[in-house]
C-alpha positions as CSV (number, residue, x, y, z in Angstrom):
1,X,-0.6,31.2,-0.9
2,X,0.0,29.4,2.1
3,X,1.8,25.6,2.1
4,X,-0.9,22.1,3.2
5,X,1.8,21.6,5.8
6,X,2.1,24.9,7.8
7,X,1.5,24.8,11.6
8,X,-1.5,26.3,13.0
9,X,-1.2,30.4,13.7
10,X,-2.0,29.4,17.5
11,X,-0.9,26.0,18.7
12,X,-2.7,25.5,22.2
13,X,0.5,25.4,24.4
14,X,4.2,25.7,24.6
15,X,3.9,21.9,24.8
16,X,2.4,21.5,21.1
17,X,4.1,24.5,20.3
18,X,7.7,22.3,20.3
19,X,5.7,19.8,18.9
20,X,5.2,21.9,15.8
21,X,8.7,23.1,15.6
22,X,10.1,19.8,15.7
23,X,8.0,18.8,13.1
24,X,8.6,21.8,10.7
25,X,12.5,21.1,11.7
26,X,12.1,17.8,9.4
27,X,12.1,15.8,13.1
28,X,9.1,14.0,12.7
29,X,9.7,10.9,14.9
30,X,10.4,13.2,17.9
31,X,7.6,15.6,17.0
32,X,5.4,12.3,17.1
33,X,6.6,11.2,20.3
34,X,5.8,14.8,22.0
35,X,2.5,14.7,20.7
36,X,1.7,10.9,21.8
37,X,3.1,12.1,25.7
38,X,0.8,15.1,25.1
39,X,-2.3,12.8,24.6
40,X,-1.4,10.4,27.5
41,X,-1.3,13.1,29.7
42,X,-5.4,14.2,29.3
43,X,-4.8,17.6,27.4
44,X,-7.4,20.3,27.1
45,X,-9.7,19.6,23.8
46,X,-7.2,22.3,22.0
47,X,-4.1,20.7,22.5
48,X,-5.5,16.8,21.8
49,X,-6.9,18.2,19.0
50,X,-3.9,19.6,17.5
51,X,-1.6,16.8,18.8
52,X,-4.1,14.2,16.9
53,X,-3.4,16.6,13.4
54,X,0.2,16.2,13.8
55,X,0.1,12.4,14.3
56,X,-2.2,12.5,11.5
57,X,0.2,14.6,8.9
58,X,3.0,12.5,10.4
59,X,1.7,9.2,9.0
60,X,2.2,7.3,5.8
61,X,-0.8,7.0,3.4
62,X,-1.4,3.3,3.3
63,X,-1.9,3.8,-0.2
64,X,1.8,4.4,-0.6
65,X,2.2,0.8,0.7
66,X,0.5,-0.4,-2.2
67,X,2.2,1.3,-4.9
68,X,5.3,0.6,-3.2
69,X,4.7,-3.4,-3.7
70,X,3.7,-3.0,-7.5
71,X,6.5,-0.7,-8.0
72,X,8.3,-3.9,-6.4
73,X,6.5,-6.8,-8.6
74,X,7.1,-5.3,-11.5
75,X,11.0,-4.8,-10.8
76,X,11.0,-8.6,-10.5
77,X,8.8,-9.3,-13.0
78,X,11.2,-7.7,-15.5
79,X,14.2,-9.5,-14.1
80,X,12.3,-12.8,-14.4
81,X,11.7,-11.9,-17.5
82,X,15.0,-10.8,-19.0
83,X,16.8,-13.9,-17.2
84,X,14.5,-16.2,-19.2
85,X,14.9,-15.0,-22.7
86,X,18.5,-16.4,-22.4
């Protein structure tokens, strides 16, 4: 059963293909940064298309923003509400 986060079986060029390795190293910022170069330079469809999937599985889910700052209100609203019973 393959993983959601594999690499592609044929990344277009040895340019994404670093991309991809620095990325399945666990060095996302850097494997961001190659594919963002990659873009600027007008890549063929194949490579802008894979360069866009790694910035996409590279981003944060807004969504975790979110549940971050409720996690975060309710961590206060329990030490409001301890301090006050006293």
């Amino acid at each position: 059963m393959a993983k959601g986060g594999q690499t592609p079986q044929d990344p277009a060029s040895p340019r994404m293909q670093a991309a991809w390795k620095l990325k399945d190293a666990g060095d996302v910022v850097a494997a961001r940064r190659a594919a963002l170069h990659l873009l600027a330079d007008a890549p063929s469809p194949d490579d802008a298309a894979q360069a866009r999937e790694l910035l996409r599985r590279g981003t944060t889910a807004p969504a975790l923003y979110g549940f971050a700052a409720l996690a975060a209100f309710l961590l206060v609203l329990l030490v409001v509400l301890a301090t006050t019973r006293y």
